[in-house]
Biopython code that builds the backbone (N, CA, C, O; Angstrom):
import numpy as np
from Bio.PDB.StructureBuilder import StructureBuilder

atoms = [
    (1, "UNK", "N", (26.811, -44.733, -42.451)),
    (1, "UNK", "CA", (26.769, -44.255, -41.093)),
    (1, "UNK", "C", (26.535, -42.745, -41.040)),
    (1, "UNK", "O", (25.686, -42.160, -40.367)),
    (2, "UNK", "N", (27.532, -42.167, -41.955)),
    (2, "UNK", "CA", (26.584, -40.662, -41.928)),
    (2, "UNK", "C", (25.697, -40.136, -42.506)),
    (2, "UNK", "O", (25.297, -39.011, -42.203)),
    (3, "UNK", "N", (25.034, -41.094, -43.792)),
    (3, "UNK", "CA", (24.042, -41.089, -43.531)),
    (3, "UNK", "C", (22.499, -40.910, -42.669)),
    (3, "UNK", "O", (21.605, -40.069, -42.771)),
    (4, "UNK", "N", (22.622, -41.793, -42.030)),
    (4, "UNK", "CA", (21.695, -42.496, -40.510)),
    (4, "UNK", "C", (22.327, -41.420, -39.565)),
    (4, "UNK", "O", (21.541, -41.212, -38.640)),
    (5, "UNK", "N", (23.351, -40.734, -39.469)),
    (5, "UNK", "CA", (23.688, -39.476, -38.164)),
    (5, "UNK", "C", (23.038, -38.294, -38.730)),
    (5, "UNK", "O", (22.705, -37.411, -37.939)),
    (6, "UNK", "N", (22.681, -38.060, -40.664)),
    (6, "UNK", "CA", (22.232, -36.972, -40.877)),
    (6, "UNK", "C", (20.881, -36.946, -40.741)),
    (6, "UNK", "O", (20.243, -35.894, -40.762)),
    (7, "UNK", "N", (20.383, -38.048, -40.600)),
    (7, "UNK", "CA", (18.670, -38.015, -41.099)),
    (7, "UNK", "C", (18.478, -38.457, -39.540)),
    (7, "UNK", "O", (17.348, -38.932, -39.424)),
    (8, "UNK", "N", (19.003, -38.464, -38.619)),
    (8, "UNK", "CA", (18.651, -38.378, -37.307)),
    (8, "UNK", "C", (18.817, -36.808, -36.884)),
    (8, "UNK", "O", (17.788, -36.312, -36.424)),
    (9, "UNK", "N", (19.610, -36.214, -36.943)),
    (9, "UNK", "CA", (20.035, -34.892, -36.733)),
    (9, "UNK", "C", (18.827, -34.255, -37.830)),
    (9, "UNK", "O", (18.306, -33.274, -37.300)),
    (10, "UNK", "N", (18.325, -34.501, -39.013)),
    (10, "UNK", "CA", (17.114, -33.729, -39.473)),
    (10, "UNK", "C", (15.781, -34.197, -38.734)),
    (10, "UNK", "O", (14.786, -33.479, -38.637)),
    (11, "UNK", "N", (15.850, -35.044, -38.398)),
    (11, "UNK", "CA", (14.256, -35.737, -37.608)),
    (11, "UNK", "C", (14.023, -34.791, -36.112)),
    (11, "UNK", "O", (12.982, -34.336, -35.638)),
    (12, "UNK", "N", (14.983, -34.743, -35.775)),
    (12, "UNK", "CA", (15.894, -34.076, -34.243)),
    (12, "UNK", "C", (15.250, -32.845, -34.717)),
    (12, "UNK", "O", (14.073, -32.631, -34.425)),
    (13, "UNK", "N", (16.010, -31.923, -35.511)),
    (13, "UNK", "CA", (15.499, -30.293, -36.033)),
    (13, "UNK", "C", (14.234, -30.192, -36.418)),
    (13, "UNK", "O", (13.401, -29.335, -36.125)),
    (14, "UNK", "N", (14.167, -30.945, -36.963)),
    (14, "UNK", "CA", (12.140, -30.958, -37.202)),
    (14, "UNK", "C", (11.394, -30.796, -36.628)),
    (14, "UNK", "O", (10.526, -29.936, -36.780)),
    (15, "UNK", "N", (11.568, -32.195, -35.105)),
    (15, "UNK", "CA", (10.675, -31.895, -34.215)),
    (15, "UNK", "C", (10.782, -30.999, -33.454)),
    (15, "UNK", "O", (9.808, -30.726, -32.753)),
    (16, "UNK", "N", (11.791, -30.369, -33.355)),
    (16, "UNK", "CA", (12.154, -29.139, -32.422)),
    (16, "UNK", "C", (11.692, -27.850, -33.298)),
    (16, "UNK", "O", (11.104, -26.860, -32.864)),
    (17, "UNK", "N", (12.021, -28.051, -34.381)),
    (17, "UNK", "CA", (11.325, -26.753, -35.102)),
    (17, "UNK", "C", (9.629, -26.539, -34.802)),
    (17, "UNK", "O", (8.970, -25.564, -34.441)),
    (18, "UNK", "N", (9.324, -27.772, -35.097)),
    (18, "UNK", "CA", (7.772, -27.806, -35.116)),
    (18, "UNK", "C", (6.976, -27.125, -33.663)),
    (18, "UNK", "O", (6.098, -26.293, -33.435)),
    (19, "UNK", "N", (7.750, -27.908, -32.989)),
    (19, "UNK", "CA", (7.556, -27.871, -31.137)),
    (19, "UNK", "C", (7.714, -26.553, -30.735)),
    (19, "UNK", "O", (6.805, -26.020, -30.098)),
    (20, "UNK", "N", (9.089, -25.729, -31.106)),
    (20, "UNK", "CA", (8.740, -24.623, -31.004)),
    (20, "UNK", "C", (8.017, -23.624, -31.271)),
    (20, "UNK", "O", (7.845, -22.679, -30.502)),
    (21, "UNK", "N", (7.343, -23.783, -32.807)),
    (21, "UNK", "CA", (6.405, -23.103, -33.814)),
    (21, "UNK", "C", (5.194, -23.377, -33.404)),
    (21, "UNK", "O", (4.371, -22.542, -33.779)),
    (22, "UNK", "N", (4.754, -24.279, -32.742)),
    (22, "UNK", "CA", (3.579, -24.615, -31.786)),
    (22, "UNK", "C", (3.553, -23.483, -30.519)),
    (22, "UNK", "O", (2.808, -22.583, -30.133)),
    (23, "UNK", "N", (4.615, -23.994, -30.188)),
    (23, "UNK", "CA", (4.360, -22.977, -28.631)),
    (23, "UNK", "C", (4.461, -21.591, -28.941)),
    (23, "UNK", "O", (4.022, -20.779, -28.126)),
    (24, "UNK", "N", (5.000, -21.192, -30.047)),
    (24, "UNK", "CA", (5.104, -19.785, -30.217)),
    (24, "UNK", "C", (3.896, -19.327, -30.930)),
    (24, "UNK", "O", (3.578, -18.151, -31.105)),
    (25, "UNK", "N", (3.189, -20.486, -31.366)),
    (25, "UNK", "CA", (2.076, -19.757, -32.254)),
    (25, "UNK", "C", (0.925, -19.576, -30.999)),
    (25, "UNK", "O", (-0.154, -19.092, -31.340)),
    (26, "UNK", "N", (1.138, -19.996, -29.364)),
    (26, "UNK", "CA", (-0.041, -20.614, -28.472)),
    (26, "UNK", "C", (0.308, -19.191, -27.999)),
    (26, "UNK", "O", (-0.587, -18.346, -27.978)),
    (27, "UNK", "N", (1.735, -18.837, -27.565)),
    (27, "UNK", "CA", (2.030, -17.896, -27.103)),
    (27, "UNK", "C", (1.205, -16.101, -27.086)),
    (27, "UNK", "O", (0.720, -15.285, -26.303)),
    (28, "UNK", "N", (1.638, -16.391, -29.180)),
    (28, "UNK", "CA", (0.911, -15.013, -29.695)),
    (28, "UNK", "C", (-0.761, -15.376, -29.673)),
    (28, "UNK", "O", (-1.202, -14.408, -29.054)),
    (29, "UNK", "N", (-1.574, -15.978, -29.909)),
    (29, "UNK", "CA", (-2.779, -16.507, -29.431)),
    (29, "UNK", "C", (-3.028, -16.156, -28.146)),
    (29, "UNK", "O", (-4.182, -15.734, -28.074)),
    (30, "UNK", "N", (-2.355, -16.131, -26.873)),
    (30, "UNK", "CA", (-2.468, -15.423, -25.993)),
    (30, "UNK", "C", (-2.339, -14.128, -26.010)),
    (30, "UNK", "O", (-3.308, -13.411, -25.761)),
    (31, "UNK", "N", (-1.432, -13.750, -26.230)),
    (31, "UNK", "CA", (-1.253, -12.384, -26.391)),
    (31, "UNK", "C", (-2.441, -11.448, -27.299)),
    (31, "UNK", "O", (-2.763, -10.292, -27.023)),
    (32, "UNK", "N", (-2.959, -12.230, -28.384)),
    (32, "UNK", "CA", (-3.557, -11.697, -28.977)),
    (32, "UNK", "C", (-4.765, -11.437, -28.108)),
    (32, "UNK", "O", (-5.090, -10.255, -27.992)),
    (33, "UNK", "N", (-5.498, -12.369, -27.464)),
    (33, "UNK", "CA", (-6.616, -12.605, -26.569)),
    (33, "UNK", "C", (-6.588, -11.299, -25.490)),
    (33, "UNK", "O", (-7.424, -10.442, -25.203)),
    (34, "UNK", "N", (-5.192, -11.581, -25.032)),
    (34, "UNK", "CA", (-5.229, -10.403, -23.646)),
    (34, "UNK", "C", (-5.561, -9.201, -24.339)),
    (34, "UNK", "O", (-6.598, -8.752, -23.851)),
    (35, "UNK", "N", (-5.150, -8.515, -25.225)),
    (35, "UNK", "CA", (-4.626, -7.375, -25.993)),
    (35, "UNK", "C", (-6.254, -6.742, -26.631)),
    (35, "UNK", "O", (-6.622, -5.581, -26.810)),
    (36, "UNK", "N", (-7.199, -8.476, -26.929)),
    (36, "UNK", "CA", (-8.844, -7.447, -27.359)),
    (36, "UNK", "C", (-9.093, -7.561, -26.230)),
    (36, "UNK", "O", (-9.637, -6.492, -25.953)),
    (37, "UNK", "N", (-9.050, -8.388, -25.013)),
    (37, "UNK", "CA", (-9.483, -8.128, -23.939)),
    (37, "UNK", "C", (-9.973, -6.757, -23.396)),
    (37, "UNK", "O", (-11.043, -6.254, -23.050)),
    (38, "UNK", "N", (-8.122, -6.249, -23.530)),
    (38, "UNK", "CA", (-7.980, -4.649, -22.610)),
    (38, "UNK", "C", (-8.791, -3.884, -23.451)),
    (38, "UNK", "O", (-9.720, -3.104, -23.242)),
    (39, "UNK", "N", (-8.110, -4.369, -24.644)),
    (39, "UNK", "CA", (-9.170, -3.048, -25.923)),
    (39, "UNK", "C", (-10.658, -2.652, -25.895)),
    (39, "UNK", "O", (-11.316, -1.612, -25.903)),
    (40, "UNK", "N", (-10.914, -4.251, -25.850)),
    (40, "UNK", "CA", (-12.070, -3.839, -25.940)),
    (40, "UNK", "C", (-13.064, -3.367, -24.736)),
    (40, "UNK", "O", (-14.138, -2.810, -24.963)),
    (41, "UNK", "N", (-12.592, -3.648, -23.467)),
    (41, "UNK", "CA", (-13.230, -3.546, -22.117)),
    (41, "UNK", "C", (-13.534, -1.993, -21.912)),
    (41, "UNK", "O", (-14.608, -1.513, -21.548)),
    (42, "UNK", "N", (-12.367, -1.317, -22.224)),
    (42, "UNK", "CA", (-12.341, 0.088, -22.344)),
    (42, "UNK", "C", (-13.086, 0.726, -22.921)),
    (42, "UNK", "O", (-12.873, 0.521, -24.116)),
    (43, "UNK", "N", (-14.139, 1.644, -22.748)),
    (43, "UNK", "CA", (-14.634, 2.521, -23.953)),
    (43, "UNK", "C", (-14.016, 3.778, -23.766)),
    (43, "UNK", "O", (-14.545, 4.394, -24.692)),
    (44, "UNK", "N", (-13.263, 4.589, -23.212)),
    (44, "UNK", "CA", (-12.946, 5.443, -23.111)),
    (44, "UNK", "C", (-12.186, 5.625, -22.424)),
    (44, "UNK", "O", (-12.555, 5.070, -21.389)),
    (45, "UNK", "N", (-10.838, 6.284, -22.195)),
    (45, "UNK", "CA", (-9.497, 6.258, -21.293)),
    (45, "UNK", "C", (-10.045, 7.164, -19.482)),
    (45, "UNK", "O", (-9.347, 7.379, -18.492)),
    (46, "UNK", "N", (-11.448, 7.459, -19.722)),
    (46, "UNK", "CA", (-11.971, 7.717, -18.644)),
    (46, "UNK", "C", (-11.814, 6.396, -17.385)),
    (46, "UNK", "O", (-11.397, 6.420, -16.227)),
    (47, "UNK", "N", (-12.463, 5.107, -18.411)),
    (47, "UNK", "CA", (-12.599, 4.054, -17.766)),
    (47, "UNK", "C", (-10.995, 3.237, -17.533)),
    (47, "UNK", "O", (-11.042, 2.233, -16.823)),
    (48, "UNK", "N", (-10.132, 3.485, -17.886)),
    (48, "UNK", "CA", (-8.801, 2.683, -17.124)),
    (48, "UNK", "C", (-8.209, 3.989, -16.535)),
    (48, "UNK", "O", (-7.070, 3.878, -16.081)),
    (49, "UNK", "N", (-8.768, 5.152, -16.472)),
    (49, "UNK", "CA", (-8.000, 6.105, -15.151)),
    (49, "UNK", "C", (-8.854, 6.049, -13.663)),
    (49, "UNK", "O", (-8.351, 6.061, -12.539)),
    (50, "UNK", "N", (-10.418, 5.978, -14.050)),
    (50, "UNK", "CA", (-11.275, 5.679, -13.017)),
    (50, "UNK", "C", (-10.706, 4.804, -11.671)),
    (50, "UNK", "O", (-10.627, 5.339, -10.565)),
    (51, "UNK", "N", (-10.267, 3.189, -11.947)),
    (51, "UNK", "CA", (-9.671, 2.946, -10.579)),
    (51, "UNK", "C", (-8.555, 3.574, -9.841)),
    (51, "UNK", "O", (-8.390, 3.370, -8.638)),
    (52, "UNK", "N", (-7.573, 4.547, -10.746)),
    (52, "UNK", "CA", (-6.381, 5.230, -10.150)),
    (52, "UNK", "C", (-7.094, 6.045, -9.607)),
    (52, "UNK", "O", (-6.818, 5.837, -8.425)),
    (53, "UNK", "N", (-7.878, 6.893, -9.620)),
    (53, "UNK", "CA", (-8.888, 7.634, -9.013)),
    (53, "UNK", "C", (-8.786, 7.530, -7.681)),
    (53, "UNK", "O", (-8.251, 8.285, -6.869)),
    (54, "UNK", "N", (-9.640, 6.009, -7.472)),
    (54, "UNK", "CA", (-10.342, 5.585, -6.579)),
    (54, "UNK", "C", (-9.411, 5.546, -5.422)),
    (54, "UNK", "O", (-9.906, 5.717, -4.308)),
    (55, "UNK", "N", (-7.646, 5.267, -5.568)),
    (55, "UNK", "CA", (-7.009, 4.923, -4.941)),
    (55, "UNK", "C", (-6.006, 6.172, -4.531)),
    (55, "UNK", "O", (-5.318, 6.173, -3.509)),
    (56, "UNK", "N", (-6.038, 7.061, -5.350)),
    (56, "UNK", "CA", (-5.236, 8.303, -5.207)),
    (56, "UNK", "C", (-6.131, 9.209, -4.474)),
    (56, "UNK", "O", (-5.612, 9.844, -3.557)),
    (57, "UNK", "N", (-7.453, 9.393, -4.725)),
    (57, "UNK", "CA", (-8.432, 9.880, -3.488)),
    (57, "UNK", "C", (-8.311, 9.782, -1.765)),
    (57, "UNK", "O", (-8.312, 10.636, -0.879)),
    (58, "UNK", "N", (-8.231, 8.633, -1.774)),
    (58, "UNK", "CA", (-8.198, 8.334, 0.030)),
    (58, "UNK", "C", (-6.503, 8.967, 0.182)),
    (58, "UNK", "O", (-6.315, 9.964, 0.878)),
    (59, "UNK", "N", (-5.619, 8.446, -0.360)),
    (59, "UNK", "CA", (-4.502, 8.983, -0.483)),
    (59, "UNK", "C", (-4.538, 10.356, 0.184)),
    (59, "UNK", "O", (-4.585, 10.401, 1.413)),
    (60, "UNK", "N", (-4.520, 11.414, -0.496)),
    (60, "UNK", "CA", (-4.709, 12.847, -0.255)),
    (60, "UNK", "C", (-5.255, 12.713, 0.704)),
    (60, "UNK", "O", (-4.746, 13.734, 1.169)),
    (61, "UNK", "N", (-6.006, 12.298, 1.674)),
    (61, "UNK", "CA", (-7.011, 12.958, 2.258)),
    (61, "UNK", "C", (-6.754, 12.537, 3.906)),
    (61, "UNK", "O", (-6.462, 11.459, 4.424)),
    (62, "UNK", "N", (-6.881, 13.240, 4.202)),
    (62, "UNK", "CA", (-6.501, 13.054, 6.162)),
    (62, "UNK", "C", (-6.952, 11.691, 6.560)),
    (62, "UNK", "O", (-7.679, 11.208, 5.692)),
    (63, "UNK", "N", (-6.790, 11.029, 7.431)),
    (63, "UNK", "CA", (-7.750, 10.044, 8.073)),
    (63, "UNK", "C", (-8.839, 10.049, 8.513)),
    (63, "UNK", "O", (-9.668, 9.162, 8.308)),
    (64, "UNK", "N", (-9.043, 11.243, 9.318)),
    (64, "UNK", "CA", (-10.144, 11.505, 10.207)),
    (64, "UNK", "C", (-11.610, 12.270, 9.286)),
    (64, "UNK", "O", (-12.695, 12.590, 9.773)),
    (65, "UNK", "N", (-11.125, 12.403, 7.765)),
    (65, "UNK", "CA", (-11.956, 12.901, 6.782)),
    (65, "UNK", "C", (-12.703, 11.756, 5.687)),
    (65, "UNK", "O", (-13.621, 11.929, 4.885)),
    (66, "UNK", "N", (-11.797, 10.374, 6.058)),
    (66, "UNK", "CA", (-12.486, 9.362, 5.328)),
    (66, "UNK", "C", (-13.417, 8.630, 6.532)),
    (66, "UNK", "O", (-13.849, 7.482, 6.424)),
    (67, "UNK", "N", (-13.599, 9.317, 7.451)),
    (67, "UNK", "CA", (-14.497, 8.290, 8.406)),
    (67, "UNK", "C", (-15.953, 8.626, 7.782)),
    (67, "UNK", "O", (-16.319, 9.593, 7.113)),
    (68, "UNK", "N", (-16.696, 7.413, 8.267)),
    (68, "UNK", "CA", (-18.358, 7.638, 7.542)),
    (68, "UNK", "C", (-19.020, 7.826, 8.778)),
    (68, "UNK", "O", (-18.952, 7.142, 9.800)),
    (69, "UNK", "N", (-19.707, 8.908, 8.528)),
    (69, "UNK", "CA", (-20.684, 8.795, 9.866)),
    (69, "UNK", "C", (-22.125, 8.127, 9.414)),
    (69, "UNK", "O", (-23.011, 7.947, 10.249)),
]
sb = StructureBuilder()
sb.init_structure("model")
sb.init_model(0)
sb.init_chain("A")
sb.init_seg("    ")
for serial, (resi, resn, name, xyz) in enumerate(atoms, 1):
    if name == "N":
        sb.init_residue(resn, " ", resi, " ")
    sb.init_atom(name, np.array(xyz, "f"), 0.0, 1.0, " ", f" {name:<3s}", serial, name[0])
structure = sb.get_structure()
């Protein structure tokens, strides 16, 4: 009998080991993906300050100075 309770309790840890080592390996696989994503999109720290730019511009600036004529 404890036998058959130990080799259930190892079948049990196994698949849970495995299951987790799966999802954690899908996890960093993501991570890895996002990470050349950013890297590589960038050529220069010009290009990920450029949209703060865009948005800190109107900011500063009166209302009546962003109108387009």
């Amino acid at each position: 009998m404890i036998d058959c309770t130990r080799q259930l309790a190892n079948i049990i840890i196994n698949k849970v080991a495995t299951m987790s080592e799966k999802f954690n390996r899908k996890n960093c696989r993501q991570y890895d993906a996002i990470v050349t994503e950013i890297t590589s999109a960038a050529v220069s720290t010009f290009v990920l300050v450029e949209p703060q730019d865009y948005v800190d511009v109107p900011r500063s600036r009166s209302p009546g100075s962003l109108k387009v004529n």
